[in-house]
C-alpha positions in Angstrom: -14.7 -15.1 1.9 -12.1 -13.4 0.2 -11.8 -9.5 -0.6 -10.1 -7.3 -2.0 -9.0 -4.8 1.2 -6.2 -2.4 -0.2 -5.0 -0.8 -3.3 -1.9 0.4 -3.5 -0.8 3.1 -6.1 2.6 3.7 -7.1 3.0 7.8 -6.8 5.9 10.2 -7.5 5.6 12.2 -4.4 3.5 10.7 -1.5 2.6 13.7 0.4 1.4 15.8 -3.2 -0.8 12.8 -3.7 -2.4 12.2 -0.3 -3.7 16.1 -0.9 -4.9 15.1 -3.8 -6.7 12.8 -2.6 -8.1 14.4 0.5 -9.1 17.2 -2.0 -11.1 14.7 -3.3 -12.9 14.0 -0.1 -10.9 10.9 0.8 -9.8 10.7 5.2 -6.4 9.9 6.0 -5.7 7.9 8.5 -3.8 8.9 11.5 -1.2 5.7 11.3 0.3 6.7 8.1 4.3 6.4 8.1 6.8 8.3 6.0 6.8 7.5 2.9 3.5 5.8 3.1 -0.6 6.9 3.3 -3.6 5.4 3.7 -7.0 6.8 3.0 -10.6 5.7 3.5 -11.8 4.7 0.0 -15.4 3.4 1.3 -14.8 -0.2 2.1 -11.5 -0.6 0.2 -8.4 1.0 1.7 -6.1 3.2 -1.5 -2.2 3.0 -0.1 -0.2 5.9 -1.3 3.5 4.6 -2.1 6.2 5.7 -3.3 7.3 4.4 -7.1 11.3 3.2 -6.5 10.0 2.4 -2.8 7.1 0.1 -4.6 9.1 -1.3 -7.0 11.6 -2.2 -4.3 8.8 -3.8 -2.3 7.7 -6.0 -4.8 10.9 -7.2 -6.7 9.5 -5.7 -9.7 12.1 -3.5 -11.8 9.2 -1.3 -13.7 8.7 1.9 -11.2 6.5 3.7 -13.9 3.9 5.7 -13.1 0.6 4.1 -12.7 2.1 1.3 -10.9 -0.5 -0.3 -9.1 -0.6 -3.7 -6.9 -3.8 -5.0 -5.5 -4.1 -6.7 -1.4 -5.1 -9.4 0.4 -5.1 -8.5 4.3 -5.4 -11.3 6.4 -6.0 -11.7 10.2 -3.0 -13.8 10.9 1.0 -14.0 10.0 0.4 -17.7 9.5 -2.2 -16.9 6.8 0.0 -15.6 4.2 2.0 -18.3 3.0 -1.5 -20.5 2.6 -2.9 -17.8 0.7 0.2 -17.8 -1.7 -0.1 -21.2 -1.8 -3.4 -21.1 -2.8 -2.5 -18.4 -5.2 0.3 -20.2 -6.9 -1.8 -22.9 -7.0 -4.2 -21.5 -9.0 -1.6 -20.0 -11.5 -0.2 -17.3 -9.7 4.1 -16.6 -10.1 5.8 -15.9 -6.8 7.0 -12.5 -6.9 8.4 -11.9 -3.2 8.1 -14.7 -0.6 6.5 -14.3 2.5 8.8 -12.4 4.9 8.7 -10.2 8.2 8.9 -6.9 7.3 11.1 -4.3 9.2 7.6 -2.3 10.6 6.5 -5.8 12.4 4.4 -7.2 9.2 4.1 -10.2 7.3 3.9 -10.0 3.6 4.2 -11.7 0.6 3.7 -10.8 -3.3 2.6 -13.0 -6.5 2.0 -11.8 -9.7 -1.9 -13.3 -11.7 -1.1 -14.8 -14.8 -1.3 -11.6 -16.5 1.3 -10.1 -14.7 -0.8 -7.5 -12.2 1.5 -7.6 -9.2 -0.4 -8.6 -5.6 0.2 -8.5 -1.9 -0.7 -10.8 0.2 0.1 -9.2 4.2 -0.9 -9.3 7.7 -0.4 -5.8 9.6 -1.0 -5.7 13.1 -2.7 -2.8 13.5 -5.2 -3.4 10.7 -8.5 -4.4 12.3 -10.9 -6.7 9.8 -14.2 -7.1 9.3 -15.2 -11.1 9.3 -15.7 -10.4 5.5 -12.2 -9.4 5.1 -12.3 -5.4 5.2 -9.9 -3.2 7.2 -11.3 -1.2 9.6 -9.2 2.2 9.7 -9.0 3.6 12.9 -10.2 7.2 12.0 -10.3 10.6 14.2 -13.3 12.8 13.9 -13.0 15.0 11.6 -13.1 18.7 13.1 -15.1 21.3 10.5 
């Protein structure tokens, strides 16, 4: 089973967005990092990054607004270079090889043959479901 775990949004000011968001009713998690958010979107996790940081990530020169890549989460490091594979494979281009990331992860990024930019990563603290969901570790809300 494949699925699609974590959308990632290219944003001009992190922080301004995650209140957006939690305006909206979205929970951040605890975990997030400078820089970076991550909110419950019901099943499918929405990343807050940075534009020139996301363009940086992904090799990809465009930081415009409305950036978007789309993620594969995987339960193992060894994981992500079969899934590019597999990507490539079935017409993918290679955008970003798999590498170890300086926070501990694993990732990788490939662009579908229309160009949509994709991650393929393994983060340790990302719990998932057997379907291929992460499970954010959330506190209870207080209100």
């Amino acid at each position: 089973m494949v699925a699609i775990s974590l959308i990632t949004l290219a944003v001009a000011d992190v922080a301004r967005s995650c209140a957006f968001y939690e305006a909206l009713g979205l929970r951040t998690a605890p975990t997030n990092e400078e820089g970076v958010a991550f909110l419950d979107g019901g099943g499918v996790v929405l990343s807050l990054y940075g534009r020139t940081a996301l363009a940086e990530d992904t090799g990809l020169t465009d930081a415009r607004p409305g950036g978007v890549t789309l993620a594969f989460n995987v339960a193992t490091p060894e994981e992500v270079p079969v899934r590019l594979d597999a990507a490539v494979a079935a017409g993918a281009t290679v955008l970003k090889p798999p590498r170890t990331m300086p926070w501990g992860g694993v990732t990788a990024y490939f662009a579908d043959p229309d160009g949509h930019p994709w991650e393929i990563t393994w983060v340790d603290g990302f719990a998932l479901t057997e379907d291929g969901r992460i499970v954010l570790q959330m506190e209870p809300s207080h209100g």
